[in-house]
Every structure is written in structure tokens, then in C-alpha cells.
C-alpha positions in Angstrom: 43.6 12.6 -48.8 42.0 10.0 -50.9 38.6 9.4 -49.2 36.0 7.6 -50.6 32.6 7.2 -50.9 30.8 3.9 -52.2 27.4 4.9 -54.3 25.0 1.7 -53.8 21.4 0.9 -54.4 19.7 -1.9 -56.3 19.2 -2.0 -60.2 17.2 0.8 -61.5 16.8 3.0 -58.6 19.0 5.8 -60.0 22.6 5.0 -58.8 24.3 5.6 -62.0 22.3 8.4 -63.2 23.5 10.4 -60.0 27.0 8.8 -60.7 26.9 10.1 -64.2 25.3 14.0 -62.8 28.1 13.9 -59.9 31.3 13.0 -63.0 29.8 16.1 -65.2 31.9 19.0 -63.3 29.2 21.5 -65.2 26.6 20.4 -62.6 28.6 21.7 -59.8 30.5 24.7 -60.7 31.6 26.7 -63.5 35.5 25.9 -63.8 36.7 22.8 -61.9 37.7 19.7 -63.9 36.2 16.3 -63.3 38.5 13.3 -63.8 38.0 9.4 -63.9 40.9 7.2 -61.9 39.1 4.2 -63.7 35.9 3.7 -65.3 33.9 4.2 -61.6 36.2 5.9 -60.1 35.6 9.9 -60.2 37.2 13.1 -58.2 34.4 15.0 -57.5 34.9 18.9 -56.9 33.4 19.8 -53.3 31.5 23.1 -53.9 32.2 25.9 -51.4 31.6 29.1 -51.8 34.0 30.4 -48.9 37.2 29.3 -51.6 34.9 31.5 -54.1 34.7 34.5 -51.8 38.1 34.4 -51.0 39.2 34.4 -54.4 37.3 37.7 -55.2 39.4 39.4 -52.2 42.9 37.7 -53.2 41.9 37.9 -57.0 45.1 34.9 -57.3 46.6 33.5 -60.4 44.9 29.8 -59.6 42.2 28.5 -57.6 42.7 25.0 -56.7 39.2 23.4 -54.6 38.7 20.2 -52.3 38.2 17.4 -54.0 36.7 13.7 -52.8 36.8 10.2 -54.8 33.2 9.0 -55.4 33.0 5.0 -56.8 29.9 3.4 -58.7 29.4 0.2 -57.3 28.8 -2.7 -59.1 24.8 -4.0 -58.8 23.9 -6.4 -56.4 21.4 -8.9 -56.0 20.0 -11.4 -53.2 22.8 -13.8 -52.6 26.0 -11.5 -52.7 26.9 -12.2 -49.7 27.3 -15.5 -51.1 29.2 -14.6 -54.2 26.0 -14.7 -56.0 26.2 -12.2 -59.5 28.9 -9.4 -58.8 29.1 -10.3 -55.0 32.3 -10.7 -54.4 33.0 -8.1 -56.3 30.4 -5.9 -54.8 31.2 -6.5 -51.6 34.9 -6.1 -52.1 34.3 -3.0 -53.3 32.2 -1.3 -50.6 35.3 -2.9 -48.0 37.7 -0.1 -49.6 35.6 2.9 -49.5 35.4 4.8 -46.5 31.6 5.2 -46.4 28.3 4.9 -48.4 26.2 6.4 -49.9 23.0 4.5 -50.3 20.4 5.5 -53.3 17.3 4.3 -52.6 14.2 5.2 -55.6 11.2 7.1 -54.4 9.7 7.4 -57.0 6.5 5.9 -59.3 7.4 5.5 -63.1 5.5 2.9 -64.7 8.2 3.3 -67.6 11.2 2.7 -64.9 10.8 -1.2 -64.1 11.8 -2.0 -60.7 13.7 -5.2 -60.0 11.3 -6.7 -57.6 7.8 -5.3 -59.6 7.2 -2.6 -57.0 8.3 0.7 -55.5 9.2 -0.2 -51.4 12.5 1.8 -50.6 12.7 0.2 -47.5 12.4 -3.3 -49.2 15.5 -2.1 -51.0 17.5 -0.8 -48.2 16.8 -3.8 -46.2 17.7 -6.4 -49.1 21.4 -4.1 -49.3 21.5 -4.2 -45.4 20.8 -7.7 -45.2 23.6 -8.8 -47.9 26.4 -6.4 -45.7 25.0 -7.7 -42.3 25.4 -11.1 -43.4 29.3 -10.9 -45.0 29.2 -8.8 -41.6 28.7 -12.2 -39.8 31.6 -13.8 -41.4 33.8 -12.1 -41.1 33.4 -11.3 -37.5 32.7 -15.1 -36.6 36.3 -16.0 -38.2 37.8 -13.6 -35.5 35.7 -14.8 -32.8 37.1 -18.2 -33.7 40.4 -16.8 -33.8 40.2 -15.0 -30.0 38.1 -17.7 -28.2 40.5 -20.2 -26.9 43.1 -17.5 -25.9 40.3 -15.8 -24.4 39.0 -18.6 -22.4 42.4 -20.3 -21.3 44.9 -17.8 -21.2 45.7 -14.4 -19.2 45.6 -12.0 -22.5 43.3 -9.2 -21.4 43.1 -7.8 -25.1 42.0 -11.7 -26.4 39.1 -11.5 -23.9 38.3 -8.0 -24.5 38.1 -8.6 -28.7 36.3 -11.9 -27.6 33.5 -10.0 -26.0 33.4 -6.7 -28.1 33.0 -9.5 -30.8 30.3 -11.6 -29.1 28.4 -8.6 -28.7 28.3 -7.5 -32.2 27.7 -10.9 -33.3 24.4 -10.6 -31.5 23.4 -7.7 -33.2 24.5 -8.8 -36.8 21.8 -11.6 -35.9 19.0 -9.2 -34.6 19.2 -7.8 -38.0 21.0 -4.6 -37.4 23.7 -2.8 -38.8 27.2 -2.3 -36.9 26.9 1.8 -37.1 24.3 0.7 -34.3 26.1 -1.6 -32.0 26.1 -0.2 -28.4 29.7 -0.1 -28.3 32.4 2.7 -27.0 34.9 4.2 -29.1 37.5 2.3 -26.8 36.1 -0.8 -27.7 36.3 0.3 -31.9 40.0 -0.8 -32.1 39.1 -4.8 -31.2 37.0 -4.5 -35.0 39.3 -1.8 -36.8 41.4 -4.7 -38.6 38.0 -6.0 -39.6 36.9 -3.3 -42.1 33.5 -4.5 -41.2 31.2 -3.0 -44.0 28.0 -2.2 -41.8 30.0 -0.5 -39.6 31.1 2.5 -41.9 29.1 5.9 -42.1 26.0 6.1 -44.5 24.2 8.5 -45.6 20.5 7.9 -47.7 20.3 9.5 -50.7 16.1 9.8 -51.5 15.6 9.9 -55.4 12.5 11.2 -56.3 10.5 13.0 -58.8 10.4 16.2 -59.9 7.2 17.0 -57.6 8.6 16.1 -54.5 11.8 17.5 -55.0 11.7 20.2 -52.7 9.4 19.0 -49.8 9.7 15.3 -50.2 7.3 12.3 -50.2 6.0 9.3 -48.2 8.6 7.2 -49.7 10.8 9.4 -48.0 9.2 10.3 -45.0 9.1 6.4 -44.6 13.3 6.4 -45.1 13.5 9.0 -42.3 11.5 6.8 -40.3 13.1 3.8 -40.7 16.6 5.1 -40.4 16.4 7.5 -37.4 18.2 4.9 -35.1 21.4 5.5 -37.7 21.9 8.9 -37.0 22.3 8.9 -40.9 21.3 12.0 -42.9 18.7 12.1 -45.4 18.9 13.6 -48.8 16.3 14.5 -51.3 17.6 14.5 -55.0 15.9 13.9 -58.3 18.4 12.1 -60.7 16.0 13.4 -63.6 16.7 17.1 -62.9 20.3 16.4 -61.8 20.6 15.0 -65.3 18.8 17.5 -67.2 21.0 20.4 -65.1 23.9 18.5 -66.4 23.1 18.9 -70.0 22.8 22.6 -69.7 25.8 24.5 -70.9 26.5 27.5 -69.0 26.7 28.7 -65.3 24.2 30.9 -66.0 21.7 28.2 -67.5 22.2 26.2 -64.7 21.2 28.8 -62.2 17.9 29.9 -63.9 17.2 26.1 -64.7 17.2 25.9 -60.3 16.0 29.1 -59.9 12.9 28.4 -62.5 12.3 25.3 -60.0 12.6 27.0 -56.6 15.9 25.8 -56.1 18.6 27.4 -54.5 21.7 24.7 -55.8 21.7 21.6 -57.7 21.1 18.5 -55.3 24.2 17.0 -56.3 26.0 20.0 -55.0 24.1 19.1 -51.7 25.1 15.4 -52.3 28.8 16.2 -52.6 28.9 18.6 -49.4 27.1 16.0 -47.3 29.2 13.2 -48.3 32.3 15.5 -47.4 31.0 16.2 -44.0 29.9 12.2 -43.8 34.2 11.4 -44.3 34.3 13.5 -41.3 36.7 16.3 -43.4 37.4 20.0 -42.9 38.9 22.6 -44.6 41.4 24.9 -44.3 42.7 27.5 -46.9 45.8 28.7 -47.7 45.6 32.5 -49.8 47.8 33.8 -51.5 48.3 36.3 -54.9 50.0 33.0 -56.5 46.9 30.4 -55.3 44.1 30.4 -53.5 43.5 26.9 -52.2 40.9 24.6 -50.0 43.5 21.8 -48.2 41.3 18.7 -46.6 41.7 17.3 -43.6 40.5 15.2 -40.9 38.5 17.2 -38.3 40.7 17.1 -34.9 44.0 17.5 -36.8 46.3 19.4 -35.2 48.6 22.6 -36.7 51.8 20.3 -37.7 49.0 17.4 -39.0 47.3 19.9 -41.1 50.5 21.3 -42.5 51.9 17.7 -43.1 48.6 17.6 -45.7 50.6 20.0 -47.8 54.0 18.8 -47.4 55.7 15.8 -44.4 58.6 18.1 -44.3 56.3 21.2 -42.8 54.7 18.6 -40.5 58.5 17.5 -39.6 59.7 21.6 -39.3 56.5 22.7 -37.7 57.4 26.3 -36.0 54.5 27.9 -35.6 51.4 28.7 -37.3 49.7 32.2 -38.8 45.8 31.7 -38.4 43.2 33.9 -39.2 39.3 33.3 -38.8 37.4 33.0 -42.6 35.0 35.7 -41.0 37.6 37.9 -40.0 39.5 37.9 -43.5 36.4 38.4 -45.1 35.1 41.2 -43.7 38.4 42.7 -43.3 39.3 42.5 -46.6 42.9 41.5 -46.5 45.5 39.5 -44.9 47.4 43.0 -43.9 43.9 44.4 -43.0 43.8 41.5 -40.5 47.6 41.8 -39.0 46.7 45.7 -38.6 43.4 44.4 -36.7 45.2 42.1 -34.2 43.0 39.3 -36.3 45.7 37.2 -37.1 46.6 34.5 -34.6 49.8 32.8 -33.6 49.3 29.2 -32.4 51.6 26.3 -32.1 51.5 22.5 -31.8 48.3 21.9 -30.1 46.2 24.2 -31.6 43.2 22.2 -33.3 42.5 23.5 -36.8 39.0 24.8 -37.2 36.9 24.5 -40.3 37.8 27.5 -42.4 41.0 29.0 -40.8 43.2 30.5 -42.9 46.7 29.3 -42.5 50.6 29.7 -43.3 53.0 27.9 -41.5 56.4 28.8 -40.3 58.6 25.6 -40.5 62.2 24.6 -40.5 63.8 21.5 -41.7 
């Protein structure tokens, strides 16, 4: 499933370097390739140590983890929504991704120029907000035009219904606040769907700071936290100056007394990378046997057939039945046998929901 998330933040705050940490797979784990689609384009490996676990038990000839697309934006400045610098561009770019991943720097470094001469995270998030807001306005504006007249005129329910969903986020675009916020329902989502609208997308607030306030924070970011709490969007602490010195170390081993040295249990880009996973709203299931042992992403909510359909459209098509046993069960059981003999393993058909973690093989016929 090619998900994305968009990295943005204003010149200088740490974007890249974090973009850089997250495209070095020795930051994460020990064996898993990185790989570049295009110059900011990375597959990023999605640490989890339930694959790891599993593999011990299973010992298979391949291990094959989850994997999500991560994209360096390019820089923005006042004006994109305007097409000012690489607005267009920018903009454009945010529009494909799936959600965001905001860097803001909270940090003082009187070596680290900041683009507007100070250190104000909420400055910087607000100057981002503002740009999406307003390309936000546009765009919905151009629809409101489109719906009006049939709204007003004619008998089409759905014209008058998009008309008002429209109106109404309009008004907030214009209060200064961001379409994640809007008091709208989920049946009222599809009348903006086709809009791709860019404030409306999950974020989550990535707080760079210095090595100091790694673990417990700052007032930079207890200001973020603050100032985002109406976004139900999670905050992450991360110094990009570790991340990159964690980076350059060669082995697992390294790595691990580097964090532990720093009362660290992981890397924060391991924290990054599971967070953004969770902020695609994704789950996992795994599939384990001697031959692979394999993480399989999907949409929370999918169904059996929708979950085997990940792995092939002909098991979705053939769907029979499906074999599920709990992570917690197999684990402490030891074995997929262990499990049958233990009344642990689960038939379930077409309705059953997938949990995160099941353990899965379909029966299909085609």
C-alpha cells in the first residue's frame, strides 16, 4: 500500500536532517534495506519488534517488514500559496501525500540561522498553516461556485448539501483554522473528498530539539502541545543532531549503547516512523511461515477477504475462510501446531475484522 507521508517545516528547522536519519536504514534496524523512488522519495522500514519475535520462533528463510513512503518537501516561504518560490510545487506536493509530518525547530543555536532571525515554533507552524489554509480557500471557493446555482435553483439534495458542507468550511478556512478542525461529520467528508483539501489531512508535530531536552522536552515544546491540543495531533520529541550522529554509527550494537549511554530506550526516528504509521491509520497483520516470515499493511477496519486481497486480488476474489491466531497466543505458545493443539487458532470468514497483529493464512479458491 503506497502511503505517504509529507515531511514539512521552514528552512533550517531540521526537515532534511531527519529526512536524511529516517533514508539511513542503520538508524532503524540492523538488516532492512532503505531505498530512494526519486531523489525525496524514501521507503522507510517500520520497526516492530512483534515481526522480530516471531522470527526467533519460526527461525524462516526471509523476513520481509512493513514498509511506508516518506517524501522531503520542497521549502516554502510566505507567498506559496501564491506560487511564490517553490509554491506550486510545494503545495502540489503536500496534495499527493496522505498526511504530514510537520517539523517544527525547538531549539537555540546561535550557529543555526533561523529564516525569520528568531526561534518561535509556533510563528513557523502558523506561517505553514496559513500558506495551506489559504490554497485551502481556493480551492474550496471554486467548488462553492460550482454547487451554488444548482443549490439555490434546483431540486439536487447532494448540490445543496456540498453547498453548505462547503459554506461551512469556508468560514473556518477564514477564522484561521485548519480543516482537520472543521465541526463536520464523517457523512458530510464525501462533499470535500474530490477536493484533496491539504489542511484537512492528518498531522502529526515533530518537536526538534537539543540534546538536553531530548528526553523530557522544553518550552518550545510544551508551547507546541499547547497550541495544537484542539488537533488531536500527536507530539513528538526528536533531536535531528543525535538522529544523525546514531546514523553514522556502524553497528546494531553501537547504536544501542550510543541510546542507552543517553537514557534512551530507541532512536527517535524509530518513534517517528511508528507514529507516522499509526497517523496513515495502518495495521499489521503477519503471515509465518518456515519459507517467510512477513508484516502485510493494511487499513484498520479491513475485513478477512480485504486483508488477503493485500497479498494477492485473486485471494480476495477466492476468499474461503480464514486461519487466525492472536500474536499473544503464538507467542507464548511457541508454535503454529502448539496453537491448533491449544484450540488457539481461529476460523473466521467474511466479516471478521482483522486485528492488529493476527496471524493469518487464508483458504481461497479461484
Amino acid at each position: 500500500m503506497a502511503l505517504q507521508c509529507g515531511i514539512v517545516g521552514l528552512p533550517n528547522v531540521g526537515k532534511s536532517t531527519l529526512f536524511n536519519c529516517l533514508s539511513n536504514a542503520k538508524a532503524q534496524a540492523a538488516n532492512f534495506p532503505f531505498c530512494t523512488i526519486e531523489p525525496n522519495v524514501g521507503v522507510i522500514t517500520v520497526p516492530d519488534e512483534r515481526l522480530n519475535k516471531l522470527a526467533d520462533l519460526v527461525k524462516p528463510n526471509k523476513i520481509v517488514p512493513n514498509t511506508i513512503e516518506i517524501v522531503d518537501i520542497a521549502g516554502l516561504v510566505k507567498g506559496a500559496s501564491k506560487g511564490e518560490g517553490l509554491g506550486n510545487q510545494f503545495l502540489g506536493n503536500i496534495r499527493a501525500t496522505n498526511a504530514i509530518i510537520h517539523v517544527l525547530r525547538c531549539f537555540d543555536d546561535g550557529n543555526v540561522v533561523h529564516v525569520d532571525g528568531s526561534v518561535d515554533p509556533i510563528r513557523d507552524k502558523e506561517i505553514i498553516d496559513t500558506e495551506l489554509q489559504l490554497k485551502d480557500l481556493e480551492t474550496v471557493g471554486k467548488k462553492i461556485q460550482k454547487v451554488e446555482k444548482m443549490a439555490k435553483t434546483g431540486g439536487d439534495k447532494d448540490a445543496k448539501k456540498a453547498y453548505e458542507v462547503c459554506s461551512l468550511v469556508k468560514a473556518h478556512l477564514e477564522a484561521g483554522k485548519s480543516v482537520r478542525t472543521a465541526p463536520i461529520g464523517e457523512e458530510d467528508l464525501e462533499h470535500i473528498a474530490d477536493l484533496f483539501l491539504l489542511t484537512a489531512k492528518p498531522v502529526m508535530y515533530v518537536c526538534n530539539v537539543d540534546e538536553a531536552s531530548v528526553i523530557k522536552g522544553n518550552e518550545y515544546v510544551e508551547r507546541v502541545r499547547e497550541a495544537v491540543k484542539e488537533e488531536n495531533a500527536e507530539v513528538i520529541i526528536v533531536s535531528a543532531k543525535i538522529e544523525s550522529e546514531i546514523a553514522e554509527l556502524e553497528s546494531f550494537e553501537e547504536r544501542e549503547m550510543f541510546l542507552s549511554d543517553l537514557g534512551l530506550e530507541e532512536s527517535g526516528v524509530s518513534r517517528l516512523i511508528r507514529a507516522a504509521y499509526h497517523l496513515l491509520n495502518l495495521a499489521t497483520y503477519f503471515t509465518a511461515g518456515v519459507q517467510e516470515v512477513r508484516a502485510w499493511t493494511i487499513t484498520r477496519g479491513f475485513t478477512a477477504p480485504q486483508a488477503a486481497g493485500v497479498i494477492h486480488s485473486d485471494f480476495e476474489k477466492g476468499f474461503i475462510r480464514a486461519e487466525v491466531i492472536k500474536y499473544v497466543d503464538f507467542v507464548s505458545l511457541g508454535s503454529e501446531a502448539a496453537c491448533k493443539d491449544a484450540g488457539k487458532l481461529n476460523v473466521e470468514g467474511k466479516s471478521y475484522i482483522v486485528e492488529d497483529g493476527d496471524i493469518m493464512h487464508f483458504r481461497f479458491n479461484v
